[in-house]
Backbone as CSV, one residue per row, in Angstrom:
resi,resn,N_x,N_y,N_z,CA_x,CA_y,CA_z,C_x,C_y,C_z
1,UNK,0.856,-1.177,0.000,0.000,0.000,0.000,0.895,1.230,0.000
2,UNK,0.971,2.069,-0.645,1.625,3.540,-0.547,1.311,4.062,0.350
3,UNK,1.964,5.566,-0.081,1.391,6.400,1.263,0.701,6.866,1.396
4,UNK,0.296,7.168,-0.312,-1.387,8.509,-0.147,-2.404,7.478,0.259
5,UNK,-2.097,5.855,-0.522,-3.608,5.529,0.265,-3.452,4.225,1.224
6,UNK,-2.217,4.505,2.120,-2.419,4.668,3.431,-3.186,5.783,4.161
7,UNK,-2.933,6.881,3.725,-3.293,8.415,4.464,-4.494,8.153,4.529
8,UNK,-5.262,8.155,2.643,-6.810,8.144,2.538,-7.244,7.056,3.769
9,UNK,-7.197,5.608,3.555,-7.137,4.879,4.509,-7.759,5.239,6.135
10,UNK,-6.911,5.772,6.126,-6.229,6.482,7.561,-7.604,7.496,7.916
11,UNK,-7.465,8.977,6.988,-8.820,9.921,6.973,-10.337,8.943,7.095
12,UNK,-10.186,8.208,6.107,-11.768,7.529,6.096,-12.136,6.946,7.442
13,UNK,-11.166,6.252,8.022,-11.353,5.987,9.090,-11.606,6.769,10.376
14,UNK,-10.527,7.660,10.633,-10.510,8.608,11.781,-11.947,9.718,11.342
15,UNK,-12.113,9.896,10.504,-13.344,11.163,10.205,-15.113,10.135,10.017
16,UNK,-14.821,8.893,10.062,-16.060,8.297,9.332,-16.532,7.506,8.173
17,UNK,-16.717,6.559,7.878,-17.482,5.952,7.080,-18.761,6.227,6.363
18,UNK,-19.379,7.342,7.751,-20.861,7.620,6.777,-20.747,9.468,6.228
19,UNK,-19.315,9.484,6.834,-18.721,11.125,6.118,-17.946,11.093,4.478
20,UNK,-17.090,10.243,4.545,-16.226,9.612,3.061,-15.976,8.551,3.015
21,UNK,-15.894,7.809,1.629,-15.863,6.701,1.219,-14.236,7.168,0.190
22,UNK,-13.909,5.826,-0.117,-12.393,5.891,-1.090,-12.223,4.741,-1.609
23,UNK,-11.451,5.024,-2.555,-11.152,3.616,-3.125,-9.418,3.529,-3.040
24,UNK,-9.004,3.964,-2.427,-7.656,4.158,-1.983,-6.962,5.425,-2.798
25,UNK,-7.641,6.075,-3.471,-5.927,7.836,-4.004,-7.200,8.366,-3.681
26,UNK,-8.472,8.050,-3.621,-9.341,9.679,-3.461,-10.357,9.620,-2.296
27,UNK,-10.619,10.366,-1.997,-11.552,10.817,-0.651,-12.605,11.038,-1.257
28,UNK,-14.097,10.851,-1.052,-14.821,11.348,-1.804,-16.408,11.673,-0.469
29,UNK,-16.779,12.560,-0.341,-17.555,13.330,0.850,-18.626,12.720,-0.041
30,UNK,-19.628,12.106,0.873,-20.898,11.376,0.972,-21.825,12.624,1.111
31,UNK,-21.446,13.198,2.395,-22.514,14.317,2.241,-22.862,15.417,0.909
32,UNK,-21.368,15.745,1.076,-21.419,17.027,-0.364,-21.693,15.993,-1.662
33,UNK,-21.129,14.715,-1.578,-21.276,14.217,-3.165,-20.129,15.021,-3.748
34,UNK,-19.058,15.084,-3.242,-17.785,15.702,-4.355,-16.362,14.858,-3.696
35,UNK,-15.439,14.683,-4.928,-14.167,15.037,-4.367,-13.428,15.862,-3.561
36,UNK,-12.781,15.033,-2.532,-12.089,15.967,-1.439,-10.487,15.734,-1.618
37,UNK,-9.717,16.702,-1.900,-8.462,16.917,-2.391,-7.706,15.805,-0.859
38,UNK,-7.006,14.758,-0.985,-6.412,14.224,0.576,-4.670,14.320,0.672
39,UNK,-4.420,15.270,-0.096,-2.802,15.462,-0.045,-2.522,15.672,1.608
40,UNK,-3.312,16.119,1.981,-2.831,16.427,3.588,-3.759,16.631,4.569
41,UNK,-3.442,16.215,6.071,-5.321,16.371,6.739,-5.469,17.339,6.956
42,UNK,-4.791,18.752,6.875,-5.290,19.890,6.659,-6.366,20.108,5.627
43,UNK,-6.422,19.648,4.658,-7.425,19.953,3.477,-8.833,19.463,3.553
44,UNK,-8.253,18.134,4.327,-9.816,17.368,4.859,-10.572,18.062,5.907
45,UNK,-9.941,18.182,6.857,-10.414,18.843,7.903,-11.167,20.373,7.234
46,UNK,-10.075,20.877,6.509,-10.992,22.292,5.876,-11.841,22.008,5.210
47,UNK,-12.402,20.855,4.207,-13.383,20.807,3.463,-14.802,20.445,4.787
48,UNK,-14.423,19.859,5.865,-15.434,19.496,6.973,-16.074,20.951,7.691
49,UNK,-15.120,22.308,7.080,-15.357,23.058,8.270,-16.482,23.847,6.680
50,UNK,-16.296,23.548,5.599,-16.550,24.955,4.635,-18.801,24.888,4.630
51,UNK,-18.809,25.777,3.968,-20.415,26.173,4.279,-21.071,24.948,3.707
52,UNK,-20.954,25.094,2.580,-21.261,23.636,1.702,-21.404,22.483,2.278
53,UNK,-20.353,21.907,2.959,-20.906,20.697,3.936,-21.768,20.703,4.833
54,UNK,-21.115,21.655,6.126,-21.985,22.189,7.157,-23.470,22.184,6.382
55,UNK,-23.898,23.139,5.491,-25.162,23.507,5.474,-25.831,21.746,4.617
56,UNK,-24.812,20.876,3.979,-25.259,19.515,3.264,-25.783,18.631,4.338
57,UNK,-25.047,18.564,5.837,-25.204,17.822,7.093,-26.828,18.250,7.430
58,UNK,-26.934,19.978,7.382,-28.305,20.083,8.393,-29.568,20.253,6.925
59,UNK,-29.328,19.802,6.208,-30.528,19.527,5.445,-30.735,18.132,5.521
60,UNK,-31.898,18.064,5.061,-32.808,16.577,5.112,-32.083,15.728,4.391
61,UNK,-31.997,14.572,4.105,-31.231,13.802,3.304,-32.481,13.295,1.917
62,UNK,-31.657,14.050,1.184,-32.531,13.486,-0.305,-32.352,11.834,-0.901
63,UNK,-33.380,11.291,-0.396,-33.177,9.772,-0.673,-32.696,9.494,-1.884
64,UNK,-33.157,10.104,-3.133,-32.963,9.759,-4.258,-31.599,10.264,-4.661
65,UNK,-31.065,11.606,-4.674,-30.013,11.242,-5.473,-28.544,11.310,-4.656
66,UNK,-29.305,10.810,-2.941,-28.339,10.608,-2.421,-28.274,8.727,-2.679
67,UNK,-29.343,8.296,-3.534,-28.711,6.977,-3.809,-27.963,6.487,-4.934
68,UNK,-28.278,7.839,-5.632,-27.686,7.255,-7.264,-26.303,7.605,-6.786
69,UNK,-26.290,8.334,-5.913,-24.584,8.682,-6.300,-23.895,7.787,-5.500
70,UNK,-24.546,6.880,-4.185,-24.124,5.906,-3.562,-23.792,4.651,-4.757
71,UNK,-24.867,4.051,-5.179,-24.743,3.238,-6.018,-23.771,3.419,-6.983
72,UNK,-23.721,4.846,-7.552,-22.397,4.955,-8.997,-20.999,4.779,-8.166
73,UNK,-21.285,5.256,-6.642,-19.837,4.864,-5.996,-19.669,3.616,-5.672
74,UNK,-20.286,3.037,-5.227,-19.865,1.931,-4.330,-20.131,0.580,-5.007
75,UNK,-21.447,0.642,-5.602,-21.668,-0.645,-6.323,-20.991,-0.594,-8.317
76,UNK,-20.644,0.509,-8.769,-20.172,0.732,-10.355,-18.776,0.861,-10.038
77,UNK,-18.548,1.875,-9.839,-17.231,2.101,-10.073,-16.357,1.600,-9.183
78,UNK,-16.409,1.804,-7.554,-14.906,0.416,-6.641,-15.363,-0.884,-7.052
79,UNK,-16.366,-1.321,-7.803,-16.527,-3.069,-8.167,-15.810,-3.227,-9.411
80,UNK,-15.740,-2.602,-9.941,-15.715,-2.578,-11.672,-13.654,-1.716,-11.628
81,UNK,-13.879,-1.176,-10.379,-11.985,-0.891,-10.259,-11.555,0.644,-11.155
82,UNK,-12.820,1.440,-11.247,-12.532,2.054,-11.417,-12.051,3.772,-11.237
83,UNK,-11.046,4.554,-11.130,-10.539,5.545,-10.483,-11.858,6.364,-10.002
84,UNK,-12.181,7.628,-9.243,-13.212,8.320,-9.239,-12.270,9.513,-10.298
85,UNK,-11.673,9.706,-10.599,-10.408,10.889,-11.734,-11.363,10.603,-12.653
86,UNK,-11.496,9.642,-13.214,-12.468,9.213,-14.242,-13.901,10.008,-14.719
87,UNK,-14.431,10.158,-13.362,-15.541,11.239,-13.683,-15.264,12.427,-13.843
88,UNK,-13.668,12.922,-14.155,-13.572,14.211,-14.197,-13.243,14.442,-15.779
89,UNK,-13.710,13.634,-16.494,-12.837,13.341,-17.974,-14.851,13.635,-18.331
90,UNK,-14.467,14.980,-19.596,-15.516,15.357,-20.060,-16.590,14.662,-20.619
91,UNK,-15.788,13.469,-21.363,-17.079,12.674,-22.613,-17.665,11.630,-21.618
92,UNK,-16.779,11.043,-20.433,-17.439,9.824,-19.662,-18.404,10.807,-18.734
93,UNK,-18.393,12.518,-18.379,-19.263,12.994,-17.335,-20.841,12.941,-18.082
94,UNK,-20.232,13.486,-19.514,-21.390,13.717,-20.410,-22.326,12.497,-21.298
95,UNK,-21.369,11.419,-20.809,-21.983,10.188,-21.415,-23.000,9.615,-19.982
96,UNK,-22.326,9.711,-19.054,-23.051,9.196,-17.936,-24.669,10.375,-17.775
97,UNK,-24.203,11.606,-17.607,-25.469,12.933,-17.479,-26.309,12.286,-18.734
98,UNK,-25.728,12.484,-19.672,-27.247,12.136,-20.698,-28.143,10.698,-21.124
99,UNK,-27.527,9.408,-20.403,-27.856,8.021,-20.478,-28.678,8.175,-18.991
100,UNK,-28.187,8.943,-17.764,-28.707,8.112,-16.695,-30.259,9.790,-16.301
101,UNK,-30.069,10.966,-17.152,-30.623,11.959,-17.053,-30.307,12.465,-15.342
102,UNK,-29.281,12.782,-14.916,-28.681,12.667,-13.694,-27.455,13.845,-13.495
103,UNK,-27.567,14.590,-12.559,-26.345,15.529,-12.249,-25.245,14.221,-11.774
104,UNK,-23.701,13.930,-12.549,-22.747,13.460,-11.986,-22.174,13.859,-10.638
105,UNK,-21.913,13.706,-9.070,-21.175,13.879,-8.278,-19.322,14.187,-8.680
106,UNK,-19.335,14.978,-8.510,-17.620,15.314,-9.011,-16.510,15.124,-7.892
């Protein structure tokens, strides 16, 4: 195992399971539904403190497309082995948005 995803590893654990999920190089916030930069736990910790989360925590939890984006994480892409970098590549964001009629999680 390296070191960044030892670290990730490491964050997912000490911050939560039902806060971020990873597939070992990326952090990815359950609540916000985005990538969280994990070069260092300074960055994590700041993405926990910014408005965006905070205000994602005290709203209601939207069943629905807090499941699609569970499912595109957990059951598509760590089964299938693939990076979350991947959704940042234009034609796979725009192939997925217009097949599944769905905002992608970034």
């Amino acid at each position: 195992m390296s070191k960044v995803q030892s670290s990730v590893c490491k964050y997912v654990a000490e911050f939560g399971e039902n806060i971020f999920a990873s597939d070992g190089g990326i952090i990815f916030c359950k609540v916000c539904e985005i990538k969280v930069n994990s070069a260092k736990r300074f960055t994590v910790t700041q993405h926990l403190k910014t408005d965006k989360h905070i205000r994602a925590q005290l709203l209601p939890n939207i069943p629905e497309k807090s499941m699609f984006a569970k499912n595109l994480f957990d059951n598509t892409l760590l089964l299938a082995n693939i990076p979350l970098e991947k959704l940042e590549n234009k034609h796979v964001r725009l192939f997925l948005e217009k097949y599944t009629s769905r905002d992608i999680p970034s």
